[in-house]
C-alpha positions in Angstrom: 13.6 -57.2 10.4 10.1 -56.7 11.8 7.7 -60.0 11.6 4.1 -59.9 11.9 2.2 -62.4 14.2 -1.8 -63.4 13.8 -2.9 -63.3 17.2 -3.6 -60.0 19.1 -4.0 -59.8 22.8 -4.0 -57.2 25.2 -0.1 -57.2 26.6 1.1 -57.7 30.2 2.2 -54.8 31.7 5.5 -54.6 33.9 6.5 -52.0 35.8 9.8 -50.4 35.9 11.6 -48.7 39.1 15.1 -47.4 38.8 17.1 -46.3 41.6 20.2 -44.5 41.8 21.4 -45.3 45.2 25.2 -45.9 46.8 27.0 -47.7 49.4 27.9 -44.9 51.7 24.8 -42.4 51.3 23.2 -42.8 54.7 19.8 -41.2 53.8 20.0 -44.3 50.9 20.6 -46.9 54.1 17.2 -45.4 55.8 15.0 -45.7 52.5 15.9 -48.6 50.5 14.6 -51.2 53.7 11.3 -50.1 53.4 11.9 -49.6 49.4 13.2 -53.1 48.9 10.7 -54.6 50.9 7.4 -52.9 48.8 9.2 -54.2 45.1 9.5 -57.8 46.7 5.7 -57.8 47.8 4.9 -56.9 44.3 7.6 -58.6 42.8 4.5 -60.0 40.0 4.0 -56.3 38.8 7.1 -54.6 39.2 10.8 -54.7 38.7 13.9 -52.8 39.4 17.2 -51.3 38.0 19.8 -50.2 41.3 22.3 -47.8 39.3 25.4 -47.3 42.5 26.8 -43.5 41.9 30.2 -42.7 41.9 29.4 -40.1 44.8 29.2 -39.4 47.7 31.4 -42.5 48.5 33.2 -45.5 48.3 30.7 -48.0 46.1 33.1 -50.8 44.8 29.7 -51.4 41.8 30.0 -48.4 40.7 33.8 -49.1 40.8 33.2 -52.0 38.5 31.0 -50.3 35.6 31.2 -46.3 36.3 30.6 -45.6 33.0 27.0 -46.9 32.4 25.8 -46.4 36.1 26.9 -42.3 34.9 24.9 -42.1 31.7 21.4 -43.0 33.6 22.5 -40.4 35.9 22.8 -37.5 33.2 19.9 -39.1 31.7 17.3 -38.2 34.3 19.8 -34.6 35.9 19.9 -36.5 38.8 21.7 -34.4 41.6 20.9 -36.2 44.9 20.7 -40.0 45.9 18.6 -41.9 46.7 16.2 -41.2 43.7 14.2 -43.1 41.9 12.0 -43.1 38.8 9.0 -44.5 37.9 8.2 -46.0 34.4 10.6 -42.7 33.6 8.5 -40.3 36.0 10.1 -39.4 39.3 8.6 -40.7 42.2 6.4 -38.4 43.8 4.5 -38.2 46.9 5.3 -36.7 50.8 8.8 -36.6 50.4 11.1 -34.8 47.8 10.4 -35.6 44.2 12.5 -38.3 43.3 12.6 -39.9 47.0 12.7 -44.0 46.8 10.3 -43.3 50.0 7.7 -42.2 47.7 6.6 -45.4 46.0 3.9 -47.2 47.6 1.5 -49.9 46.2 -1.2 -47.4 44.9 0.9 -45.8 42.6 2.2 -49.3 41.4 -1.1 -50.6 40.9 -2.6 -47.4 39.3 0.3 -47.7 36.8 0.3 -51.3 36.7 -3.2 -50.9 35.0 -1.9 -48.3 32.1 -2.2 -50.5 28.9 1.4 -51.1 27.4 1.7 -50.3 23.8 4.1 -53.0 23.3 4.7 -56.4 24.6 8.4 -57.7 25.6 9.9 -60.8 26.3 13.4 -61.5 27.7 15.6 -65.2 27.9 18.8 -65.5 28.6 21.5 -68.5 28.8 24.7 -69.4 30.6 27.3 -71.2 28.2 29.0 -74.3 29.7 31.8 -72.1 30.9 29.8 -69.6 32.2 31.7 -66.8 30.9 29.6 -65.4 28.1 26.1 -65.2 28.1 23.0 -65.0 25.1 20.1 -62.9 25.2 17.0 -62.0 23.4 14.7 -60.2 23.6 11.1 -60.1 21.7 9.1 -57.1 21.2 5.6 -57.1 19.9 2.4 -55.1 19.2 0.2 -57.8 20.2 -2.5 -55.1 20.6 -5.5 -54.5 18.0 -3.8 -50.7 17.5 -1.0 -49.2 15.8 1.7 -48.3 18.4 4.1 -45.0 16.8 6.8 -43.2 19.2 6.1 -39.6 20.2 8.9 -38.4 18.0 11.2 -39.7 15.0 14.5 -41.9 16.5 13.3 -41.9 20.1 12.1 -45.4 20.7 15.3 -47.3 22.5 15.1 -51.1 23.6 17.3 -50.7 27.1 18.5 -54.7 27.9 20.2 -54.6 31.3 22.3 -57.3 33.1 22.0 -57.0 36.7 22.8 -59.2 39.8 19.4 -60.1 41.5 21.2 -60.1 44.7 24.7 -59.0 46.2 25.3 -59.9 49.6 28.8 -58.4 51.2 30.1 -60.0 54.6 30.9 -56.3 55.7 29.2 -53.4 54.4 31.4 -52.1 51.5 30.7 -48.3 51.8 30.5 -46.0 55.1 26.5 -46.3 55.5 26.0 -49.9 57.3 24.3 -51.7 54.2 25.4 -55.0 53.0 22.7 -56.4 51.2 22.0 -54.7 47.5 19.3 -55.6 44.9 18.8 -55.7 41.5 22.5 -54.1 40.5 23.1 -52.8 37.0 25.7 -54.2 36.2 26.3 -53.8 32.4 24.2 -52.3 29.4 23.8 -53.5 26.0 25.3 -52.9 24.1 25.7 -49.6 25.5 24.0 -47.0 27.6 22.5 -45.6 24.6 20.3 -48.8 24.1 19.1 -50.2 20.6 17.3 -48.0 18.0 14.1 -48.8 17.3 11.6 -48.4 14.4 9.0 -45.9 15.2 6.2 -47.6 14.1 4.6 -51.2 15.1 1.9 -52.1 13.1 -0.3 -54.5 15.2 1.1 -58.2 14.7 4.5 -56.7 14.2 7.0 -58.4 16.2 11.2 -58.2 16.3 13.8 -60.1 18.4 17.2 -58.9 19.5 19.9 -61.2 20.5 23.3 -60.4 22.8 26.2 -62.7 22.8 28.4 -61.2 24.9 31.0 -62.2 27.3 30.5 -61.9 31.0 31.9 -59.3 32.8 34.8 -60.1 35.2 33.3 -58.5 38.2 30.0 -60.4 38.7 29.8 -61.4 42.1 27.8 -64.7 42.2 26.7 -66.2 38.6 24.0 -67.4 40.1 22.3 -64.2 40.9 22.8 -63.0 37.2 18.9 -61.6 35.7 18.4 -59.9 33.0 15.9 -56.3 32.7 14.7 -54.7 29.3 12.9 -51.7 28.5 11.4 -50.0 26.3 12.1 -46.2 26.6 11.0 -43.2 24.8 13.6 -40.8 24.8 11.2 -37.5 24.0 9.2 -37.7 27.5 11.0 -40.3 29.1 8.3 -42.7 29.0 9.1 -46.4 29.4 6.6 -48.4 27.3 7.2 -51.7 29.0 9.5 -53.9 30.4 10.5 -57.5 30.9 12.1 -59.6 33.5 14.5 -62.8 33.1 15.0 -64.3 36.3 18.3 -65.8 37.4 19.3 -69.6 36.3 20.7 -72.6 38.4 24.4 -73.0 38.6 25.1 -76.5 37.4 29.0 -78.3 37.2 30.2 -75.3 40.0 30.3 -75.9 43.7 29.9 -72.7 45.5 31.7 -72.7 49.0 31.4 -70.3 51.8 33.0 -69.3 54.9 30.7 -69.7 58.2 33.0 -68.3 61.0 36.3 -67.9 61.8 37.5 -68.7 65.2 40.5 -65.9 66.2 40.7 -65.7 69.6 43.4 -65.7 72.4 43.0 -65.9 76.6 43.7 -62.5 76.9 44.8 -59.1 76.0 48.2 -60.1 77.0 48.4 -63.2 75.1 49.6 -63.4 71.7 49.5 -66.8 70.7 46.4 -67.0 68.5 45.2 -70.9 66.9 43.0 -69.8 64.2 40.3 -72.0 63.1 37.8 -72.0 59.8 34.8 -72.9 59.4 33.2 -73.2 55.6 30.1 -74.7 53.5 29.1 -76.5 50.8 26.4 -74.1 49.6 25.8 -75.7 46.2 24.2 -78.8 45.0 27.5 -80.8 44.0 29.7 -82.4 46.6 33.3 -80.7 47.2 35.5 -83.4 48.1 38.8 -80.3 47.9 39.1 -76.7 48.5 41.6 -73.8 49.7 41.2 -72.5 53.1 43.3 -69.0 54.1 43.4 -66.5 56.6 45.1 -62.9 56.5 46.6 -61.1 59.4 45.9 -57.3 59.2 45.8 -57.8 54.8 48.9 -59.1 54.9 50.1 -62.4 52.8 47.9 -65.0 53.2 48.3 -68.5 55.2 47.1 -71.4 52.8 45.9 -74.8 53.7 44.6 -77.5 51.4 41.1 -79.5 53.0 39.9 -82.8 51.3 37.1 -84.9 51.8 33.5 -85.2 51.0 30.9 -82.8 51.7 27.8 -82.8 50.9 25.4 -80.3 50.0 24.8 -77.6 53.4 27.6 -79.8 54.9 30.4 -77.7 56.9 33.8 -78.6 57.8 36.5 -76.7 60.3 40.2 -76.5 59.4 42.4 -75.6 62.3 45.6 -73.7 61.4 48.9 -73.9 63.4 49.3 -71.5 66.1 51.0 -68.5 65.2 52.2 -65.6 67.6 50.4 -61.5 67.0 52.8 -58.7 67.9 49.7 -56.4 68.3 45.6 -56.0 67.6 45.4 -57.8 64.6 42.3 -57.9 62.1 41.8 -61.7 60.4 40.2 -62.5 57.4 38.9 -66.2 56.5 38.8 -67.2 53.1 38.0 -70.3 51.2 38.5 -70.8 47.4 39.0 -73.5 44.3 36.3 -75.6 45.5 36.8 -78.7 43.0 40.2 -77.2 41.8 37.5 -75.0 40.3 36.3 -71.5 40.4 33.7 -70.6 42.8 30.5 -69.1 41.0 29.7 -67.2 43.8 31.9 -64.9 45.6 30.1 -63.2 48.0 30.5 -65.8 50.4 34.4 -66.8 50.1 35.4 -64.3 53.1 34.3 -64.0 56.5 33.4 -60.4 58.2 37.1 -59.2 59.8 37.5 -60.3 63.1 39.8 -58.6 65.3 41.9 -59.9 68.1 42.7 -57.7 70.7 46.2 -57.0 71.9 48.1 -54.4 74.5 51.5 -54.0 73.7 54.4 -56.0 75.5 56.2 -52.9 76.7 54.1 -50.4 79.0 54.1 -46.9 78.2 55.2 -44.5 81.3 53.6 -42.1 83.4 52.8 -39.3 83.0 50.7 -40.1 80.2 48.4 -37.4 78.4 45.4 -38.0 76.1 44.1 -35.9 74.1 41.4 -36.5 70.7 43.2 -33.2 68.5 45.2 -35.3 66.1 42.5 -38.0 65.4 40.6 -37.4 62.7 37.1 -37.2 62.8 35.2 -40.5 63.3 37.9 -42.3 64.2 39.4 -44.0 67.2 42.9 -43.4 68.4 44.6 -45.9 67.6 46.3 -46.5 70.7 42.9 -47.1 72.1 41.0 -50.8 71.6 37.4 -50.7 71.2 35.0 -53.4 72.1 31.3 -53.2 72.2 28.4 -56.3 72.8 25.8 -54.7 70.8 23.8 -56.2 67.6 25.5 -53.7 65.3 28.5 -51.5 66.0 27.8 -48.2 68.6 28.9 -44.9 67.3 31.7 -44.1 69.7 34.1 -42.1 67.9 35.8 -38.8 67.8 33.9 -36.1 66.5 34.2 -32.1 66.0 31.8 -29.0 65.1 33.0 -30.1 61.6 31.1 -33.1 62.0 27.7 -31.7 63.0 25.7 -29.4 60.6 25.3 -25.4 61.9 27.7 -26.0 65.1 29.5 -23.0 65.8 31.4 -23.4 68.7 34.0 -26.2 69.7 33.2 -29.2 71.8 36.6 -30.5 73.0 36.8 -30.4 77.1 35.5 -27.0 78.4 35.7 -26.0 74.5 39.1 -25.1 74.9 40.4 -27.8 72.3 38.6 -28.9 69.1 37.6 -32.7 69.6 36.6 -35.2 72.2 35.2 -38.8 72.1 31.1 -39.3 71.8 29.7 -42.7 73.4 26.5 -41.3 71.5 24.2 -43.5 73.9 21.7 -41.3 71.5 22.0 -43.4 68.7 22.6 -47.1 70.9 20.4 -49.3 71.4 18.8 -50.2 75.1 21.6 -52.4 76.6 24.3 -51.4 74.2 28.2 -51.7 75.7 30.7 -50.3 74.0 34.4 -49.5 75.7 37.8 -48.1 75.1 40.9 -49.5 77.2 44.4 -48.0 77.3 47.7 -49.1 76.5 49.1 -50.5 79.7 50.8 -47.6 81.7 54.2 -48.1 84.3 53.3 -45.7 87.4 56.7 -46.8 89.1 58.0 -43.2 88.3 54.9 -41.2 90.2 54.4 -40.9 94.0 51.0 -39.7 94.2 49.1 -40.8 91.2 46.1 -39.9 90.2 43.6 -40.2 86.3 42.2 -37.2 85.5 39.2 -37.1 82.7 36.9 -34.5 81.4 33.1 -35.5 80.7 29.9 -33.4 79.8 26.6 -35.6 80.0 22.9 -34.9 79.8 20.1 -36.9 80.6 17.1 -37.4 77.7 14.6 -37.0 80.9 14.3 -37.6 84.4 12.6 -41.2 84.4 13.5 -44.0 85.9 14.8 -45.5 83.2 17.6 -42.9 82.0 18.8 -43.1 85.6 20.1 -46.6 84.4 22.7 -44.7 82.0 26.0 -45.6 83.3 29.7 -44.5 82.4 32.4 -46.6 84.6 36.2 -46.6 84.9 37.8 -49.9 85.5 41.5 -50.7 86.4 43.1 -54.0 85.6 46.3 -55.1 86.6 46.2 -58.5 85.3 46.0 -57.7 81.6 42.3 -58.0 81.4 41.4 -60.7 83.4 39.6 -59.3 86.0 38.5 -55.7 86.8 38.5 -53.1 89.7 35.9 -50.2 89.7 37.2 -46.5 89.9 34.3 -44.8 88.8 30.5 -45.9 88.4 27.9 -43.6 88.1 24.4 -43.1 85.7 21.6 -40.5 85.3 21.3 -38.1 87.3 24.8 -38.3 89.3 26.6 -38.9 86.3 24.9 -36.0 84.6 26.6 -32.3 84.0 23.7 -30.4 82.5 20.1 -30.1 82.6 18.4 -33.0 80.7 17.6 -32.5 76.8 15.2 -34.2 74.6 18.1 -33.7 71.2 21.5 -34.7 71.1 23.8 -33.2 73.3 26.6 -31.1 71.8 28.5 -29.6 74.8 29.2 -25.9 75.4 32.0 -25.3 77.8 30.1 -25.0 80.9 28.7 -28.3 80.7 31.7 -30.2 81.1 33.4 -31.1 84.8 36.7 -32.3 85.5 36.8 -35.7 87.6 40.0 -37.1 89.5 40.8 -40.3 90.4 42.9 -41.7 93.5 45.9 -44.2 91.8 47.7 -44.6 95.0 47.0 -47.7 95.3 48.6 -48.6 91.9 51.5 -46.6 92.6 54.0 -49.6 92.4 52.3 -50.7 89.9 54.0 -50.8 86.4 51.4 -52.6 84.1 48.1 -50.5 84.8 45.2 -51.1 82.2 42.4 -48.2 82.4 39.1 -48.8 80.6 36.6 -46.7 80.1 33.1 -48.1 79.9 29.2 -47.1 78.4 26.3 -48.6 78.8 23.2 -47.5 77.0 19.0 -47.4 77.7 16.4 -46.3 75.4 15.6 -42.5 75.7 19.8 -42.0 76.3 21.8 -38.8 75.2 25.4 -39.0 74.3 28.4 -38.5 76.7 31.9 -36.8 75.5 35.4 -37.7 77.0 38.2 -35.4 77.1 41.8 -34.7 78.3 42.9 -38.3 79.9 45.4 -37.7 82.0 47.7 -39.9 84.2 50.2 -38.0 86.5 51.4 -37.4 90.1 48.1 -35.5 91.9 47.7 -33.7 94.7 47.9 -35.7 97.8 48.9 -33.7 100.6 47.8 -30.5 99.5 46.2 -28.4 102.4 43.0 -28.0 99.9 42.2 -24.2 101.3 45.6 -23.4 100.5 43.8 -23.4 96.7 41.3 -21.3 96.7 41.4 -21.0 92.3 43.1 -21.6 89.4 42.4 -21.4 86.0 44.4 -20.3 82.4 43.6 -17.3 79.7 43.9 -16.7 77.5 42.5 -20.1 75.8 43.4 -20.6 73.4 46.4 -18.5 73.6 49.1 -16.8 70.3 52.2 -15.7 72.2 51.4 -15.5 76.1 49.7 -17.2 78.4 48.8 -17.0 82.2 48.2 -19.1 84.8 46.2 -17.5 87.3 46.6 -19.0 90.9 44.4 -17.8 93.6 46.2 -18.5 97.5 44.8 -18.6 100.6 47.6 -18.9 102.2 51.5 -18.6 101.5 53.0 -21.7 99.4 55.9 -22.5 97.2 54.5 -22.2 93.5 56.3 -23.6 90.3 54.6 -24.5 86.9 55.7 -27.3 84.2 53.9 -27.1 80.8 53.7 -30.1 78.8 53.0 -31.4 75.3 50.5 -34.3 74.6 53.7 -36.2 74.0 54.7 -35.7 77.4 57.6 -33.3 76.6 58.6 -30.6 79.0 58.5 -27.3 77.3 58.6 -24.7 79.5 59.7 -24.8 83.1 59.0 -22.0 85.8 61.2 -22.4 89.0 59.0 -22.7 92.0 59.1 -19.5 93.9 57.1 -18.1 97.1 54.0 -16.1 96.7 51.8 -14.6 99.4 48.4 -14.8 100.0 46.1 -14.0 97.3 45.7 -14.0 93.4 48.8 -14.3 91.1 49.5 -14.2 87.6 52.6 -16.7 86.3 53.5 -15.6 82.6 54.0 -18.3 80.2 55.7 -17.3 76.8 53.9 -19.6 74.2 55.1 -17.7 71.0 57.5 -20.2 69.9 54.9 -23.6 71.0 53.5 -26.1 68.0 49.7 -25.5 67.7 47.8 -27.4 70.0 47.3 -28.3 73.4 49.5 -28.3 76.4 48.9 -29.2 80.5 50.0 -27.0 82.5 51.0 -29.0 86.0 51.1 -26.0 89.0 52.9 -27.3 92.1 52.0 -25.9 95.3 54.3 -27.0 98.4 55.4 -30.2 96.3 51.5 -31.3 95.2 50.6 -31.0 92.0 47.4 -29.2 90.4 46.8 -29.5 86.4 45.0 -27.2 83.8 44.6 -27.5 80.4 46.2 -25.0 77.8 45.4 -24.4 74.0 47.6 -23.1 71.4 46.6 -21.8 68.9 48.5 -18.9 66.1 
């Protein structure tokens, strides 16, 4: 039933932003900073609604409530995230209509001083329990005019609970962002809204009241707020709206992990002691609560803590040591704070912390590395990375499939499909970020010798993009301490003429560099790492075709005057080409990434001059191969690509 009230006054208007945004759209990550940060400064004018779509990734609040996040999305056609609406208008300015980025305090205060037709009001309350909730919400014409709806049955009263604030220890989609705002998270007592009559009469007034129980999924009760609107469904228009803010958590301690200690003395050492530290982040003391840990997601380890912590206390529980039978990722958790549920579980795990581990048993030489089976921004797994950087370096492998337009391949020479980007484009000045191999036995080789392919390219010629550097280290005390193969930066590291935009290699602009191992020849626990270091102004460096094997040491160089592969890739046969300057025994071992033999040529003589060694391929997996050539008993390699 409408009531009528006395007193008219001009209403308060609020103004209503919704967003339809999600947790792995990167062009979302790069507006909703600057978005976020202009609703907080006018946080007295404005609020906003954050609907997470279902695409184009993993959003675990969509997850939660798909259903209603999906009906504001047919609602306003919308076909693209971020967007964002206005009082029910798209936002509109520079960028596309609908961009987040278009909102700025002009058009907040232009609209800000639109009269409202009607006035709203919104309370809500917590039971005891906290697990239902009660809200109303008053509408008025508090104006000295009549207020009608542009057509018949298309007034709706929207009331929205969302989370005022979600904050995950690691970003829970594939864009970076961990902090979210304002988060529908359910409608009432639909999508559809409440019906509303569509005439107000000045005076008349009408409350609505929710009881309704909390959903399951809320992530911190203390962040819970409540948004209504008034919207007309014939243009859209949103009348007014009105803001509940969140309420103090009382009778719940809320406790949170700070760190987590997960560390061993080396990359050899298994023996991890795991240590926890958590919080008292609520008012009330916890005098008990559950600490745990998980080792790569498996079951987790409990202990029980007691005592008496204050408010903002912390406490560390130290677990017993246990013993890792590889790289291992550990989670932290703490929970039944009190013997009670924690009301806010954003903080009860830490941020994954992984402990780095070589395998006990060495793989053997030869050893070939190639990036074809990894998929696209990943790491082989093999491989541990470690960067010191604020936030996580892209260094991954990457494609033409992962770069927009790119028609050609940018493996090694392009002759395979992939290689691995330290994209010092994207780091940050002082950035590290490095890959180290399994540990290698070289007992078996005589001569050896690492072999890598690298394109680079300077951003310019100044001083400081000479800093650039890409090293090779060698370790033969798991880790401990390092021996320098390979150091170089700028301009000597360089294999193509400096560019202002990302590099993206063509197959000229990569070079082949090999390594002396012989001093390591005895050696049967090798570590290799391989090792970037960023400066502003930087372009990106690929690696390609590791390879360990016996190399050429005692080869009368002019005895080589060429040697090279075609076709590449190559159906049913290839041929090595060989180009002598003098007379030598020549014989050719092709192998597969796995280090299988697969086809063997018996070493025969050949003059002086160029020769052509057929190899039949027809019957060879897809992929890529290294073909080892030895002349007089040194060996030469080349790449070779299959491909039917």
């Amino acid at each position: 039933m409408i009531g009528y009230a006395a007193i008219t006054a001009q209403p308060t208007r609020l103004v209503l932003f919704e967003e339809f945004t999600q947790a792995s759209c990167g062009p979302c990550a790069s507006q909703n900073p600057a978005f976020n940060a202009l609703l907080a400064a006018n946080s007295a004018k404005a609020i906003s609604i954050k609907y997470q779509t279902s695409w184009p990734g993993v959003d675990p609040m969509n997850a939660a409530n798909p259903v209603d996040a999906q009906a504001r999305v047919t609602y306003y056609s919308v076909s693209g995230v971020p967007w964002s609406a206005m009082d029910g208008s798209a936002t509109n300015g520079g960028s596309y209509s609908g961009a987040p980025a278009n909102a700025t305090a002009a058009a907040i205060n232009t609209r800000y001083a639109v009269a409202p037709g009607l006035a709203l009001l919104a309370t809500h309350t917590l039971n005891s329990t906290y697990d239902s909730i009660q809200i109303a919400v008053n509408i008025s014409n508090s104006t000295s005019s009549a207020f009608s709806s542009s057509s018949s049955g298309s007034l709706k009263l929207h009331t929205v609970i969302i989370e005022r604030e979600i904050n995950y220890p690691t970003a829970p989609g594939s864009n970076g962002e961990k902090d979210f705002y304002n988060v529908m998270r359910k409608m009432l007592p639909s999508s559809a809204g409440t019906s509303l009559a569509d005439s107000w009469a000045i005076g008349a007034s009408q409350t609505f009241v929710f009881n309704v129980a909390l959903p399951t999924y809320i992530a911190n009760l203390g962040e819970i707020a409540i948004v209504a609107f008034v919207q007309d469904n014939s243009n859209k228009d949103v009348i007014n709206a009105a803001y509940s803010a969140p309420q103090a958590v009382t009778g719940l301690a809320d406790a949170g992990i700070v760190s987590v200690s997960a560390s061993t003395t080396g990359l050899c050492d298994p023996n991890l002691t795991p240590s926890v530290t958590f919080k008292n982040a609520s008012t009330i003391a916890i005098t008990s609560a559950t600490l745990s840990y998980t080792l790569n997601g498996g079951t987790p380890v409990n202990q029980a803590w007691t005592g008496n912590l204050a408010a903002n206390q912390t406490a560390t529980v130290t677990f017993p040591q246990t013993t890792l039978s590889g790289s291992t990722v550990v989670v932290a958790s703490v929970s039944n704070p009190n013997g009670t549920a924690d009301y806010n579980g954003t903080n009860n795990n830490s941020s994954p912390v992984t402990v780095n581990l070589l395998d006990a048993t060495p793989q053997t030489a030869p050893k070939n590395m190639d990036m074809e089976t990894t998929p696209g921004f990943t790491l082989p797994s093999e491989l541990i990375f470690e960067y010191t950087a604020p936030s996580e370096p892209l260094l991954v492998v990457v494609s033409k499939a992962n770069v927009n337009g790119l028609n050609y391949e940018i493996g090694g020479f392009g002759q395979s499909t992939k290689s691995i980007i330290f994209d010092f484009y994207s780091w940050g000045h002082a950035d590290v970020g490095s890959l180290t191999m399994q540990k290698i036995d070289l007992t078996s080789l005589t001569t050896p010798k690492l072999m890598f392919t690298h394109a680079y390219a300077q951003y310019n010629t100044s001083a400081t993009s000479q800093n650039e550097r890409f090293e090779v280290l060698a370790s033969t005390d798991c880790g401990s301490t390092w021996t320098s193969l390979f150091n170089k930066g700028g301009g000597d590291l360089a294999t193509t003429t400096p560019k202002t935009t990302r590099l993206f290699p063509t197959a000229s602009e990569w070079v082949t560099t090999t390594l002396d191992l012989s001093s390591y020849a005895n050696t049967s626990d090798l570590v290799i790492k391989f090792k970037g270091t960023s400066v502003f102004n930087g372009n990106s460096l690929y690696l390609d075709n590791i390879w360990i094997a016996n190399g050429a040491l005692g080869l009368d160089e002019p005895t080589l005057a060429g040697l090279n592969t075609y076709p590449n890739p190559a159906s049913d046969m290839a041929k090595v080409e060989i180009d002598l300057s003098k007379e030598a025994m020549v014989g050719v071992n092709v192998y597969s990434n796995a280090g299988q033999l697969v086809i063997a040529i018996d070493a025969t003589l050949l003059a002086a001059g160029t020769h052509g060694i057929d190899l039949n391929v027809g019957d060879l997996a897809n992929g890529m191969y290294t073909a080892q050539v030895n002349i007089d008993g040194a060996i030469r390699s080349v790449r070779l690509s299959v491909a039917h």
